[in-house]
The first five atom37 places (N, CA, C, CB, O) and aatype in JSON, in Angstrom:
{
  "aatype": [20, 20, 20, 20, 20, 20, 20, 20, 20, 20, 20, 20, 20, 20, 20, 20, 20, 20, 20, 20, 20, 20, 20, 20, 20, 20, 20, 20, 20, 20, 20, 20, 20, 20, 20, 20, 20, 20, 20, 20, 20, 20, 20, 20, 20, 20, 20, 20, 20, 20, 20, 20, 20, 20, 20, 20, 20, 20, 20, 20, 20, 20, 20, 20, 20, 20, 20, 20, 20, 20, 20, 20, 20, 20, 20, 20, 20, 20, 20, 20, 20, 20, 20, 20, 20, 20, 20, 20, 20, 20, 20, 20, 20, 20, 20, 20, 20, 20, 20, 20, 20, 20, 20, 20, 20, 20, 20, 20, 20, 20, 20, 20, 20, 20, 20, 20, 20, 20, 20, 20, 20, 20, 20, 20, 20, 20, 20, 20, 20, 20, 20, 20, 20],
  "atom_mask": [
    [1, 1, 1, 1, 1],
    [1, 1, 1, 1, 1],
    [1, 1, 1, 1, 1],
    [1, 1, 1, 1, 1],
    [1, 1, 1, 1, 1],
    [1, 1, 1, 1, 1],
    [1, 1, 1, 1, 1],
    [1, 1, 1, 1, 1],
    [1, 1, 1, 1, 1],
    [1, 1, 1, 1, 1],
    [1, 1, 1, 1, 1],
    [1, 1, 1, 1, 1],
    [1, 1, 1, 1, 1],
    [1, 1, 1, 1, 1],
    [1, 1, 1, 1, 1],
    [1, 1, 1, 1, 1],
    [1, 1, 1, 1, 1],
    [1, 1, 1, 1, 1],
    [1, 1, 1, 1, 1],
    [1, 1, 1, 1, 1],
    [1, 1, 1, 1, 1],
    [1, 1, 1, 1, 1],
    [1, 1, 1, 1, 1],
    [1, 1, 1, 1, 1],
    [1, 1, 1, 1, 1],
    [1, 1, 1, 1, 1],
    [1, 1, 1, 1, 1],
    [1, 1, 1, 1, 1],
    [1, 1, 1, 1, 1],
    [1, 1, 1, 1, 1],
    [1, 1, 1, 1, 1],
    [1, 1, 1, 1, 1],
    [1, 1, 1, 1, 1],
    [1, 1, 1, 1, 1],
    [1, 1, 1, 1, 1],
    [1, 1, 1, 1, 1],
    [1, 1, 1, 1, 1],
    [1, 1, 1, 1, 1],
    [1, 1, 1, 1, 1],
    [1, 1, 1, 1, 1],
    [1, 1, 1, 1, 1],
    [1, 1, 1, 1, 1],
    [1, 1, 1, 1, 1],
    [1, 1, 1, 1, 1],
    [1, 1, 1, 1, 1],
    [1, 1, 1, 1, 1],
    [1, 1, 1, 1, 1],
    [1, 1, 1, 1, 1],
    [1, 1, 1, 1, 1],
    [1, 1, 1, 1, 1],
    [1, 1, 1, 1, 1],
    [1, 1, 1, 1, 1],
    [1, 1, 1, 1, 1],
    [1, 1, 1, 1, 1],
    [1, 1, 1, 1, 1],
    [1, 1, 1, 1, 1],
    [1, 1, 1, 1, 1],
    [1, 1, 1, 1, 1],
    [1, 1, 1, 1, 1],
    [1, 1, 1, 1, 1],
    [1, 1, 1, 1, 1],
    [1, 1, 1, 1, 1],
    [1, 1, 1, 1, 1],
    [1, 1, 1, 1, 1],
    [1, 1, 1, 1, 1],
    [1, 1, 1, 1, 1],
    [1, 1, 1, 1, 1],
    [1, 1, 1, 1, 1],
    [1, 1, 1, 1, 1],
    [1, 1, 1, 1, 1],
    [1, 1, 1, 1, 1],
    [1, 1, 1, 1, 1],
    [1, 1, 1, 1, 1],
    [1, 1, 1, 1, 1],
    [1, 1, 1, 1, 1],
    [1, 1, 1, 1, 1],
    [1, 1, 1, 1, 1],
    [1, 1, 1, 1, 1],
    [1, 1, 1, 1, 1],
    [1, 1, 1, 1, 1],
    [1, 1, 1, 1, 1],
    [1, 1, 1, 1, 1],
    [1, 1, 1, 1, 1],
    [1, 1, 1, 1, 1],
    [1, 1, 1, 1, 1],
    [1, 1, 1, 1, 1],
    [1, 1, 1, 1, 1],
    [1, 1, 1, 1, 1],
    [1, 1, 1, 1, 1],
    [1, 1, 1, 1, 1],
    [1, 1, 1, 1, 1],
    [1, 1, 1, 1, 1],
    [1, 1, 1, 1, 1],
    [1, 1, 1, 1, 1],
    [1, 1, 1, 1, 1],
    [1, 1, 1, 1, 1],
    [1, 1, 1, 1, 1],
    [1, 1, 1, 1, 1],
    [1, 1, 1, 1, 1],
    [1, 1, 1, 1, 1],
    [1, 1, 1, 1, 1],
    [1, 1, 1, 1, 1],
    [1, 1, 1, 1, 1],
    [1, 1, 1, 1, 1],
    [1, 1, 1, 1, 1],
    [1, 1, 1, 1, 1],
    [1, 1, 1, 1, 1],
    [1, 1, 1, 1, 1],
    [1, 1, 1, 1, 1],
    [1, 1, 1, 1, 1],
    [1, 1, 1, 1, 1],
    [1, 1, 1, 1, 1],
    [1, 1, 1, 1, 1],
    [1, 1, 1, 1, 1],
    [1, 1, 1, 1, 1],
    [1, 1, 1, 1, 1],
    [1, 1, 1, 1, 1],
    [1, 1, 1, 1, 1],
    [1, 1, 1, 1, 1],
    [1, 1, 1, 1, 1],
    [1, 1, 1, 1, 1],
    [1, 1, 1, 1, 1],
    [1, 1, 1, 1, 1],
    [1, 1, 1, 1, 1],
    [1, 1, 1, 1, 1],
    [1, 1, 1, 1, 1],
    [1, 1, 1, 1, 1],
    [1, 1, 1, 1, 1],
    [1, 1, 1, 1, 1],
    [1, 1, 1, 1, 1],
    [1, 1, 1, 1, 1],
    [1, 1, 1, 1, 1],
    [1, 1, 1, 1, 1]
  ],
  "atom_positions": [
    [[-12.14, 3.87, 0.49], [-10.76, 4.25, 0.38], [-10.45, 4.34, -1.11], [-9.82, 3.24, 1.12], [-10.73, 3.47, -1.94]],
    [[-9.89, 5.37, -1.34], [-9.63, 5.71, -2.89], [-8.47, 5.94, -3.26], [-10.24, 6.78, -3.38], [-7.83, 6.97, -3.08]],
    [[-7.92, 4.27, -4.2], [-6.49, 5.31, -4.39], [-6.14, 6.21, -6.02], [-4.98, 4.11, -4.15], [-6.73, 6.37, -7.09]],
    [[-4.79, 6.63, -5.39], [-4.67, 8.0, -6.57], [-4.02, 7.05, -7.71], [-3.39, 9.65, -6.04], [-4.37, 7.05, -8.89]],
    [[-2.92, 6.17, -7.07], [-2.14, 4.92, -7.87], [-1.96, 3.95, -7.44], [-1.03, 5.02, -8.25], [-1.2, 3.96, -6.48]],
    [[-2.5, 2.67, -7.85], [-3.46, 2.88, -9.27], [-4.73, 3.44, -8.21], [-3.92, 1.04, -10.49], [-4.98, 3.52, -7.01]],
    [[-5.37, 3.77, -9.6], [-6.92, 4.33, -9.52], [-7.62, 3.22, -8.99], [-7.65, 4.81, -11.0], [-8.0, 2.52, -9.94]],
    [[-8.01, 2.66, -7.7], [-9.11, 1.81, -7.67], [-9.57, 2.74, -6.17], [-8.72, -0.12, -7.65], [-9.04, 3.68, -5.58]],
    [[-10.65, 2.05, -5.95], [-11.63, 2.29, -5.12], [-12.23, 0.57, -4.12], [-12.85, 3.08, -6.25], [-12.81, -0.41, -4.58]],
    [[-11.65, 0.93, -2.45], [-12.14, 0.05, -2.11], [-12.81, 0.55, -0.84], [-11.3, -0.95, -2.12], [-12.42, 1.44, -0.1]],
    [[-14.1, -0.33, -0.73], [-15.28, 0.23, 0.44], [-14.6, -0.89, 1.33], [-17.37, 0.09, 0.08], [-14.43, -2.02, 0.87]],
    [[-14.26, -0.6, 2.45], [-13.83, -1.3, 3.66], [-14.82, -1.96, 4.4], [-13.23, -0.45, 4.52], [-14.74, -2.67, 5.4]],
    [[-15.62, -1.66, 3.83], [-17.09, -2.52, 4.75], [-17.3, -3.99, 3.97], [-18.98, -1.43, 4.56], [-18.31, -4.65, 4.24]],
    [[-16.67, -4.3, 3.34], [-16.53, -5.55, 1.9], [-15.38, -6.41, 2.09], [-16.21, -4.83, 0.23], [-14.8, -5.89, 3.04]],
    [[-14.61, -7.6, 1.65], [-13.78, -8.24, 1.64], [-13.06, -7.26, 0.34], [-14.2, -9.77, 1.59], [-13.89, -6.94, -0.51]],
    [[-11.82, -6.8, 0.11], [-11.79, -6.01, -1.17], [-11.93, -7.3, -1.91], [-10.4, -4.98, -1.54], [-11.81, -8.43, -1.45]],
    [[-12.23, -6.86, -3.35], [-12.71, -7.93, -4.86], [-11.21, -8.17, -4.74], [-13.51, -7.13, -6.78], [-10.29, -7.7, -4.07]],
    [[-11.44, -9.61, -6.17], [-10.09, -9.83, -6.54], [-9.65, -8.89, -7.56], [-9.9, -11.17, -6.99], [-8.45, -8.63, -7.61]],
    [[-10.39, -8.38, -8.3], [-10.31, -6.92, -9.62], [-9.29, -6.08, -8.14], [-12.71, -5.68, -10.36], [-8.06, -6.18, -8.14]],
    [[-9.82, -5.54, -7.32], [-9.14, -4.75, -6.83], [-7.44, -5.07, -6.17], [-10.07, -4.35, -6.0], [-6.59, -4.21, -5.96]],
    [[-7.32, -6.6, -5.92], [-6.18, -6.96, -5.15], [-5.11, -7.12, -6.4], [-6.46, -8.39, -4.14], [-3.92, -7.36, -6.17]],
    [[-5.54, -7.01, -7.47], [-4.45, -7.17, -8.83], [-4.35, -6.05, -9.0], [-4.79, -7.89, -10.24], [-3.22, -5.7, -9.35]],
    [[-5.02, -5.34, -8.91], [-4.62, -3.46, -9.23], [-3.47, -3.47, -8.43], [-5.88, -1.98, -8.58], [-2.3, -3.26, -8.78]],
    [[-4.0, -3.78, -7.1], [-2.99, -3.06, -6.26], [-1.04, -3.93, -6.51], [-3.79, -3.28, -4.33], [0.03, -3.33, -6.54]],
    [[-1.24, -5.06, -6.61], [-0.65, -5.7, -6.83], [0.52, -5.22, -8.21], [-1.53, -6.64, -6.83], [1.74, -5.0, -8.19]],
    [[-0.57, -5.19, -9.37], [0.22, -4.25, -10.52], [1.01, -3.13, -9.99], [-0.8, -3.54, -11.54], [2.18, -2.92, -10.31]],
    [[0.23, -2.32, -9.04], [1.22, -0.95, -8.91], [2.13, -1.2, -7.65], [0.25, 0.62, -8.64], [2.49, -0.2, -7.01]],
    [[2.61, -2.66, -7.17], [3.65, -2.9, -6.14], [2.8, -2.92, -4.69], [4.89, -1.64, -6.21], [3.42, -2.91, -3.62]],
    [[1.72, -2.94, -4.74], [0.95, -3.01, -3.03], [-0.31, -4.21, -3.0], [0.01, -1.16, -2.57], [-1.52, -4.19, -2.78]],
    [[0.9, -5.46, -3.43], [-0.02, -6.68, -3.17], [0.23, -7.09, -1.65], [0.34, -8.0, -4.24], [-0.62, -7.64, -0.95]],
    [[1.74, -6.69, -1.17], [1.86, -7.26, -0.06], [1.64, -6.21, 1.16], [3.14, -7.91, -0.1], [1.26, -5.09, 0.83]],
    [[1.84, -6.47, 2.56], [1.64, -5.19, 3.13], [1.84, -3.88, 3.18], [1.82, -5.25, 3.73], [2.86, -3.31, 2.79]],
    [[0.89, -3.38, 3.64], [1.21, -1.86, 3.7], [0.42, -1.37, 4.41], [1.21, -1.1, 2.56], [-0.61, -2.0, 4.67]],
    [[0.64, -0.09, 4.94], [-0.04, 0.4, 6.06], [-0.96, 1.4, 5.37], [0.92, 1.01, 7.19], [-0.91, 1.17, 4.17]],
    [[-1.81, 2.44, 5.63], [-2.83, 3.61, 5.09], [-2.87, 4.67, 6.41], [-4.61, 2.92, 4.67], [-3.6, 4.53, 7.39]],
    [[-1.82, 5.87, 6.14], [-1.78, 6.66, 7.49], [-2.09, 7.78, 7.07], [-0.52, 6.73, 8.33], [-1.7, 7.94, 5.91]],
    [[-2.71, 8.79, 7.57], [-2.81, 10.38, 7.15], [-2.12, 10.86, 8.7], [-4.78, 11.09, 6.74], [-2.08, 10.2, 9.74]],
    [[-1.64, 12.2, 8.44], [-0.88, 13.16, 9.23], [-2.06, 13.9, 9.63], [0.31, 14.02, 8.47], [-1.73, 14.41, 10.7]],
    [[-3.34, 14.28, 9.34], [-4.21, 15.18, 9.61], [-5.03, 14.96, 10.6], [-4.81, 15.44, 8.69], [-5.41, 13.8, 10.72]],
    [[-5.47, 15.86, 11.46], [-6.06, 15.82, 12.69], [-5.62, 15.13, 13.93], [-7.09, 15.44, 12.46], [-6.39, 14.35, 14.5]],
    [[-4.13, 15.43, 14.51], [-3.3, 14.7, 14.87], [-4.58, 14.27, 16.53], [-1.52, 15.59, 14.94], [-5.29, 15.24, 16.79]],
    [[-4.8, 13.14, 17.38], [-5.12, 12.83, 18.78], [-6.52, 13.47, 18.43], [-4.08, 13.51, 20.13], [-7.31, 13.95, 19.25]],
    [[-6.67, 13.38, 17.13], [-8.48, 13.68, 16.42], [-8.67, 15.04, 16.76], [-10.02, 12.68, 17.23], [-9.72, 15.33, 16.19]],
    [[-8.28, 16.02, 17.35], [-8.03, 17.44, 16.9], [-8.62, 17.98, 15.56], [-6.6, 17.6, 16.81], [-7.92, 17.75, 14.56]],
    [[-9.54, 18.51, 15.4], [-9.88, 19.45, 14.34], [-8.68, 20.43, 13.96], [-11.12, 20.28, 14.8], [-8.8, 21.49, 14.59]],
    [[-7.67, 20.41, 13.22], [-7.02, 21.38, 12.76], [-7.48, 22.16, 11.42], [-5.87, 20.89, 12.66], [-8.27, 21.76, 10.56]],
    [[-6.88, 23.2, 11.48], [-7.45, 24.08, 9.84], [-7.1, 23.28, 8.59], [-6.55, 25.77, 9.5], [-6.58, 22.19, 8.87]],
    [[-7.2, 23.44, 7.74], [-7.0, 23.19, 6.69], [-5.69, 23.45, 6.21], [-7.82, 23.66, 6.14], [-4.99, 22.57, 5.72]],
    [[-5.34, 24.65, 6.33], [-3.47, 25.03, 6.33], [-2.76, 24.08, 7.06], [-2.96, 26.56, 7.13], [-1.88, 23.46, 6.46]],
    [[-3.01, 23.82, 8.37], [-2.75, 23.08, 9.11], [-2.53, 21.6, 8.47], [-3.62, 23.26, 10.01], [-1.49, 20.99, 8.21]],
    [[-3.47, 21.35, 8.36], [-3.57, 19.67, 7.64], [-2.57, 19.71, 6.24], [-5.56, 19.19, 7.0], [-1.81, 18.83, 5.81]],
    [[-2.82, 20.85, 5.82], [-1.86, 20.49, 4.26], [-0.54, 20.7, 4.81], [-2.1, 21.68, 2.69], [0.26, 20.04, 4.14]],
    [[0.14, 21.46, 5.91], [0.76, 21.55, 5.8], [1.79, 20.07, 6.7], [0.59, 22.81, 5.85], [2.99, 19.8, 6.85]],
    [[0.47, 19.43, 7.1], [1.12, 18.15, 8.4], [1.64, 17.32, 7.32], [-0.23, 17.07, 9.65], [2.8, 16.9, 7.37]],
    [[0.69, 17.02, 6.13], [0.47, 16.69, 4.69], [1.54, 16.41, 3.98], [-0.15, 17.64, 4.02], [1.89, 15.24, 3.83]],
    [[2.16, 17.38, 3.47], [3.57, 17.54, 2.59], [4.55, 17.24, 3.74], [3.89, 19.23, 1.81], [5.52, 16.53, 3.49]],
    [[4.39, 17.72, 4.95], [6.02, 16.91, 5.42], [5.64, 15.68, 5.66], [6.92, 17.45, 6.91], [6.72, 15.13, 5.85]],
    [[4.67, 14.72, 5.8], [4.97, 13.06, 6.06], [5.28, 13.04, 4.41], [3.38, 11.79, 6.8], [6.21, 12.26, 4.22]],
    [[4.88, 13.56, 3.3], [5.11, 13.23, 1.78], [6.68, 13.17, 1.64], [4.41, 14.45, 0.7], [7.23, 12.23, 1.06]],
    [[7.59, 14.55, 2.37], [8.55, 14.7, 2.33], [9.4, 13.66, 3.18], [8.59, 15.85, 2.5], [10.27, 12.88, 2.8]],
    [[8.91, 13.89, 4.38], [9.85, 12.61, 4.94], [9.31, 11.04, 4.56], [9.88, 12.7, 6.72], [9.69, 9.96, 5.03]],
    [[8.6, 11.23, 3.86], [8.41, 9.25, 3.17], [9.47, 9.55, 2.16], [6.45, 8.5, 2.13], [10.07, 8.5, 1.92]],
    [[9.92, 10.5, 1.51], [10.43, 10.73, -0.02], [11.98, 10.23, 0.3], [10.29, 12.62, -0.71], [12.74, 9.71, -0.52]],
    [[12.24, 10.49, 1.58], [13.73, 11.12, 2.28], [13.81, 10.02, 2.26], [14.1, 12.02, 3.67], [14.36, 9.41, 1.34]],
    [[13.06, 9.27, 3.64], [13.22, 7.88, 3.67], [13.17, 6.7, 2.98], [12.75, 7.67, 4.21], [13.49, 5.58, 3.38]],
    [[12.6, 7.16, 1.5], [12.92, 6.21, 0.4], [11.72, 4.97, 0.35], [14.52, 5.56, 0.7], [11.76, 3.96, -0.36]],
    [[10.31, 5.48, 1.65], [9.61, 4.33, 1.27], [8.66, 4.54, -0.05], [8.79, 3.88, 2.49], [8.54, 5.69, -0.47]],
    [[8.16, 3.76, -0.54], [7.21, 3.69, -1.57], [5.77, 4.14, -0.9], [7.2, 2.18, -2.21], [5.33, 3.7, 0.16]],
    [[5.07, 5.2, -1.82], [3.83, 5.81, -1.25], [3.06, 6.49, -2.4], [4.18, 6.87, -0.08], [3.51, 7.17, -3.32]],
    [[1.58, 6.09, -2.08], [0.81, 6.8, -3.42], [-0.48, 7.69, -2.43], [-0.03, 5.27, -4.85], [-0.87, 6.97, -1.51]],
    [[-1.0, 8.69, -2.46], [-2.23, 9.15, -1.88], [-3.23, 8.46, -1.91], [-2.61, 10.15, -2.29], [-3.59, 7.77, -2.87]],
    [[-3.83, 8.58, -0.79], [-5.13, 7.44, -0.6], [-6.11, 8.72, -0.22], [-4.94, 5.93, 0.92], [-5.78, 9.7, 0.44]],
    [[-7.14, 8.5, -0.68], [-8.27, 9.5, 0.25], [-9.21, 8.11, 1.05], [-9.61, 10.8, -1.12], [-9.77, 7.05, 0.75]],
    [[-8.92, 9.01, 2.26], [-9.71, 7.88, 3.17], [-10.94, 8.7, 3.56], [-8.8, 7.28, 4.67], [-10.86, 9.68, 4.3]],
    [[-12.34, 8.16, 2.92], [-13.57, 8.61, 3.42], [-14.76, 8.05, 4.1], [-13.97, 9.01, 2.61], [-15.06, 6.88, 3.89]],
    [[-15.31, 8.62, 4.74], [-16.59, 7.46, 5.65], [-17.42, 6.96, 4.13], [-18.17, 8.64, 7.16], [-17.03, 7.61, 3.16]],
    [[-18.12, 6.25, 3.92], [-19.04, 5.78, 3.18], [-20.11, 6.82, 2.33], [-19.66, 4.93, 4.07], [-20.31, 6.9, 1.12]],
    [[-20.72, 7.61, 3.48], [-21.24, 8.73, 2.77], [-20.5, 10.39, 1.83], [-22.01, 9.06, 3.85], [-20.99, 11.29, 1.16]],
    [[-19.11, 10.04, 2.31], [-17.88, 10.74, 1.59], [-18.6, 12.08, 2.48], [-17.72, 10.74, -0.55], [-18.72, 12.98, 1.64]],
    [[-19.13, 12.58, 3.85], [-19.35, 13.6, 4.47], [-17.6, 13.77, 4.71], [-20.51, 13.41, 5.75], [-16.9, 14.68, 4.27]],
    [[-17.17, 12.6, 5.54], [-15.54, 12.92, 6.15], [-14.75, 12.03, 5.39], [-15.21, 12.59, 7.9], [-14.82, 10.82, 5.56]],
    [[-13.7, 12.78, 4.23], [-12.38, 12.05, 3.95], [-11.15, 12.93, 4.71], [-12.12, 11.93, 2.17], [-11.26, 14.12, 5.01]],
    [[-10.0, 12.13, 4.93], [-9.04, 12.32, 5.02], [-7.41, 12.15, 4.04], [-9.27, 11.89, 5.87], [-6.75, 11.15, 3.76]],
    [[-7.28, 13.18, 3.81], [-5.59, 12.76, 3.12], [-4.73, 11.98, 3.56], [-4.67, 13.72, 3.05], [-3.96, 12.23, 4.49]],
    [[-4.78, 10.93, 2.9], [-3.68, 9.49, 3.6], [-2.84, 9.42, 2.44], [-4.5, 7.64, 3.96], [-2.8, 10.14, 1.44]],
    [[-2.24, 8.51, 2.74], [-0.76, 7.71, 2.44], [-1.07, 6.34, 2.33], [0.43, 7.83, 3.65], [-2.02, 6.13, 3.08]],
    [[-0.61, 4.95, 1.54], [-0.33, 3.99, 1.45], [0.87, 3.75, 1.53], [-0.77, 3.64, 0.71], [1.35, 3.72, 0.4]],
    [[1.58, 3.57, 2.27], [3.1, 3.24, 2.34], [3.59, 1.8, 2.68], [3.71, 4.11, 3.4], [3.42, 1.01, 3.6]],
    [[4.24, 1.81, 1.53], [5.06, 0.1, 2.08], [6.07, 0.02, 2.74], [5.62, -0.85, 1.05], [7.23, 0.16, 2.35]],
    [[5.57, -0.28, 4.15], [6.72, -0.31, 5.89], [6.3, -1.5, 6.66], [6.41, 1.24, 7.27], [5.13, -1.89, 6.75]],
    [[6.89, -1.81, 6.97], [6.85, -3.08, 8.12], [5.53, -2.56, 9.25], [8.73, -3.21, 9.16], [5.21, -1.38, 9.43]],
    [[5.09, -3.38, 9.71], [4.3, -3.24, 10.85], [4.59, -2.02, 12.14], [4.4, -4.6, 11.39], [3.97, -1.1, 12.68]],
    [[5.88, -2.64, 12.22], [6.28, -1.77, 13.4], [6.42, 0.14, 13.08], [7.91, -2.49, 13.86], [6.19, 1.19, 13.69]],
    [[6.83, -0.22, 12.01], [7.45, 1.17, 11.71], [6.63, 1.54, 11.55], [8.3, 1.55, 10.83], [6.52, 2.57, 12.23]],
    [[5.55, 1.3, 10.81], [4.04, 1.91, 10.67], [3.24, 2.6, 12.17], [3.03, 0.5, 10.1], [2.79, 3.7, 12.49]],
    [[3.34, 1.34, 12.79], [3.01, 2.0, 14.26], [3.58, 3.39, 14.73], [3.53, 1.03, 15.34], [2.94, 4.4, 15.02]],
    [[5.15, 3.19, 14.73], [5.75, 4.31, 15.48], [5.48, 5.33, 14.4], [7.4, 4.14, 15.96], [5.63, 6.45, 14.88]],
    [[5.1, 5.39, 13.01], [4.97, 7.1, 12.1], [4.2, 7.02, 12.83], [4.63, 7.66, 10.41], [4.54, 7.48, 13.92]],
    [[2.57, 6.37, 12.78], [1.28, 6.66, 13.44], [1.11, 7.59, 15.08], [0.72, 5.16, 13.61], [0.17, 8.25, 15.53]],
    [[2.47, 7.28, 15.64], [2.17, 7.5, 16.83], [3.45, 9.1, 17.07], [2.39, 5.83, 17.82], [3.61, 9.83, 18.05]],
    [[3.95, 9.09, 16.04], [4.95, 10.56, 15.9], [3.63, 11.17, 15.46], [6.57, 10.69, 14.58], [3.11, 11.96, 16.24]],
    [[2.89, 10.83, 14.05], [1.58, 11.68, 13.65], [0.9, 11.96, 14.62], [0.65, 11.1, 12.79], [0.22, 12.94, 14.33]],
    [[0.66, 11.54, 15.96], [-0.5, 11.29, 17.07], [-1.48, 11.13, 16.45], [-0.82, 12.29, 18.09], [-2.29, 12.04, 16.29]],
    [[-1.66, 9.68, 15.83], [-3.32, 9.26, 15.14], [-3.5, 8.13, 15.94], [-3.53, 8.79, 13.25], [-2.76, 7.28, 16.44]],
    [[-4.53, 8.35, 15.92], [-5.5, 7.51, 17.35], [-5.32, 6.0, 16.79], [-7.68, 8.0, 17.51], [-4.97, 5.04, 17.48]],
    [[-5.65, 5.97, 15.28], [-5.19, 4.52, 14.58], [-4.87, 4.58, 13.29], [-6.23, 3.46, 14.6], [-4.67, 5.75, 12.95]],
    [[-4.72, 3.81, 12.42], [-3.99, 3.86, 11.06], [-4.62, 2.49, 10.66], [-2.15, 3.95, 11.06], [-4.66, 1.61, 11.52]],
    [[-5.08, 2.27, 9.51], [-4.92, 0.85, 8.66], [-4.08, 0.4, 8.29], [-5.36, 0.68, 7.72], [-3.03, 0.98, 8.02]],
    [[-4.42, -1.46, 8.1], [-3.06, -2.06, 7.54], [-3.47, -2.72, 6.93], [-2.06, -2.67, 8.22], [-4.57, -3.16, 7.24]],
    [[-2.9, -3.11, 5.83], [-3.44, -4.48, 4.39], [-1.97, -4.97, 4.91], [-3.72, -3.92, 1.95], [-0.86, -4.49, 5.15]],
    [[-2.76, -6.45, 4.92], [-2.07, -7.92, 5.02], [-1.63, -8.62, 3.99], [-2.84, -8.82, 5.55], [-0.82, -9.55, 3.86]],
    [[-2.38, -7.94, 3.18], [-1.72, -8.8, 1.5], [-3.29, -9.04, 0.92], [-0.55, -10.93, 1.74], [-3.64, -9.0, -0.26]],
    [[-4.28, -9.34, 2.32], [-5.41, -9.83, 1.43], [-6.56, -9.24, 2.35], [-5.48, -11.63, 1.16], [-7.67, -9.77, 2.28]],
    [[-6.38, -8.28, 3.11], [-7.6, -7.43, 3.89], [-6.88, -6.7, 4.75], [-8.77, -8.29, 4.75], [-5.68, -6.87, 4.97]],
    [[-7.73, -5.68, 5.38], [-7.59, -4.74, 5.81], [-7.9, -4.36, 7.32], [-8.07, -4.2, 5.04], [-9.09, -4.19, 7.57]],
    [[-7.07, -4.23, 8.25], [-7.55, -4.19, 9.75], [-7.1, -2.76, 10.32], [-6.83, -5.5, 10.7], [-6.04, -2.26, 9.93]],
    [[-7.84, -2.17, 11.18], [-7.5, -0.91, 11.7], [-6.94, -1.44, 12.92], [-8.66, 0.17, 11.85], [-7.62, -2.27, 13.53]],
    [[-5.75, -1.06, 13.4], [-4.8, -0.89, 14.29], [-4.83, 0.3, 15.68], [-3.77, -0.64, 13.38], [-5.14, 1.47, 15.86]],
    [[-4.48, -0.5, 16.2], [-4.64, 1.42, 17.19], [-2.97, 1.99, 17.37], [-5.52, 1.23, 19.56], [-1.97, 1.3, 17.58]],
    [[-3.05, 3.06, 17.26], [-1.81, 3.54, 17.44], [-1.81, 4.7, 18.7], [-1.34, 4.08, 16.03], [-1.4, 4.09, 19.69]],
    [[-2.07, 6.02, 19.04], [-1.95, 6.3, 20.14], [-2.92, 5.7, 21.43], [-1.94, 7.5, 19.95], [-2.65, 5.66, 22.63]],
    [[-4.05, 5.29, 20.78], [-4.9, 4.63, 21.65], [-4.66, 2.89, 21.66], [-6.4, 5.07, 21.18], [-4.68, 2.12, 20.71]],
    [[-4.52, 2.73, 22.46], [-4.54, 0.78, 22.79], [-5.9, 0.26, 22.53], [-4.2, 0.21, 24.67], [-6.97, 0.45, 23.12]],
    [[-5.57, -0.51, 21.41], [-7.03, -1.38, 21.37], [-6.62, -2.67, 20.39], [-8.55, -0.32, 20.58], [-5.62, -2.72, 19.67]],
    [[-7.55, -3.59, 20.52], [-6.97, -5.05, 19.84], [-7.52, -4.87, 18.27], [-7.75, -6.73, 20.72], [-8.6, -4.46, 17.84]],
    [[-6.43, -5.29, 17.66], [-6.22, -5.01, 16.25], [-8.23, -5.08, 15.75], [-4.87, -6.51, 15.4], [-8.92, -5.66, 16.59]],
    [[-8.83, -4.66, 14.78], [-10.05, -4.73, 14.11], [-10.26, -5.37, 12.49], [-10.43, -3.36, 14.15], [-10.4, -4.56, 11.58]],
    [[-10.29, -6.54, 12.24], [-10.69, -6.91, 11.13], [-11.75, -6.85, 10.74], [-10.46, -7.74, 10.94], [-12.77, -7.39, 11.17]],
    [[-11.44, -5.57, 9.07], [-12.21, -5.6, 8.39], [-12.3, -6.51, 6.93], [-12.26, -4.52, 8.39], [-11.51, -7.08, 6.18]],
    [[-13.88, -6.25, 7.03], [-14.89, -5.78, 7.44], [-15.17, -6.38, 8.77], [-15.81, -5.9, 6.53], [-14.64, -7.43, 9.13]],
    [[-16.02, -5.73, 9.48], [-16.56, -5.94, 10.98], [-17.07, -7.6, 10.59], [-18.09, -4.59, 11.58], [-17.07, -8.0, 9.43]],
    [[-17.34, -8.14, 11.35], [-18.24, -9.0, 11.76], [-19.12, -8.83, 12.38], [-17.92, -9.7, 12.2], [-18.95, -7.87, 13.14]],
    [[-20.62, -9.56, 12.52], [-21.32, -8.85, 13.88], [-21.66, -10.11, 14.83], [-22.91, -7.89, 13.49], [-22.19, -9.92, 15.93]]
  ]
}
């Protein structure tokens, strides 16, 4: 996960470092926040027009609504699949219901000190990362 502000970089397969939890912290996202993208709504392959354009209106309606938000690129490990996300600082709930207006199957959430994937149109029990095995 890569953010745009501040610039850090965290692999979700890791506890994030403490270098990384003061970054975030400096730029106002020590405490929760959710990580949602608008693109590929119920995992749908959409075009690319498509996606930019799902893109700028969650940008626009975060702007409206006055929450705090920086671009995240969310990518698998081998960076084959990223997605255009959002870091937004919202309560739990509210996070859920954008996730589920977006129709995204799930969304991430930082707790203040790690990171768990959530399900949002699909039901499933919260996932702390990193996995365990």
């Amino acid at each position: 996960m890569r953010f745009s502000e501040p610039p850090v970089e965290i692999d979700l397969r890791d506890t994030p470092s403490k270098y990384a939890l003061a970054k975030l912290r400096v730029a106002g996202f020590g405490g929760p926040f959710a990580v949602i993208t608008a693109f590929d709504p119920g995992g749908r392959n959409l075009s690319a027009s498509e996606n930019e354009q799902r893109r700028l209106d969650l940008n626009r309606q975060l702007e409206k609504t006055g929450h705090r938000f920086v671009a995240v690129d969310a990518c698998s490990p081998n960076r084959l699949h990223c997605e255009c996300s959002v870091a937004v600082v919202m309560k739990q709930k509210e996070a859920l219901a954008l996730a589920r207006v977006l129709e995204q199957v799930a969304f991430f959430w930082f707790d203040g000190s790690r990171f768990w994937i959530l399900g949002a149109i699909a039901e499933a029990d919260p996932l702390e990362l990193p996995r365990r095995s």
